[in-house]
N, C-alpha and C positions, 0 to 999 in steps of 0.2 A: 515489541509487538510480537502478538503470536499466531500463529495459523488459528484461525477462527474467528479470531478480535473483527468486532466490527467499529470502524474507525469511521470519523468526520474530519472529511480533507479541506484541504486552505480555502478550496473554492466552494465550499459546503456539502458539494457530495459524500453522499456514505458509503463505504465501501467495506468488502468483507476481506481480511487479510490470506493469502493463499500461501506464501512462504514468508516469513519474518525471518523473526536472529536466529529462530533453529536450524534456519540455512546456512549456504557460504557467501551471503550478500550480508557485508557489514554495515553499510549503510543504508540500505534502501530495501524494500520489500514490495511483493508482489500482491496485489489486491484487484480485486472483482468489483465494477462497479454495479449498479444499481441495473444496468444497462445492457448487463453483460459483458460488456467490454475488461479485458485485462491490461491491467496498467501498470507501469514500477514508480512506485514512489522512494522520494527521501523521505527517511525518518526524520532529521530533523525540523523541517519545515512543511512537512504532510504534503510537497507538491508535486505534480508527474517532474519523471528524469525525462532530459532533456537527452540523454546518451539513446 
């Protein structure tokens, strides 16, 4: 994923991606929901980190 992707997370939310892999988060990425709210998701399974 990359900064700008707009993604559909596990729970159905859309969100817009704010840092992906062009970061130094290997796993997980920072995205904007719908809501305004910012979130860190895992890539692999689209859901909020629990960290």
């Amino acid at each position: 994923m990359k900064k700008g992707d707009v993604i559909i997370l596990s729970d159905g939310n859309k969100a817009t991606v704010i840092f992906g892999n062009e970061s130094d988060y290997q796993y997980s990425c920072i995205v904007k929901l719908e809501n305004g709210q910012l979130k860190v998701v895992e890539e692999k399974n689209l859901s909020f980190s629990n960290s």
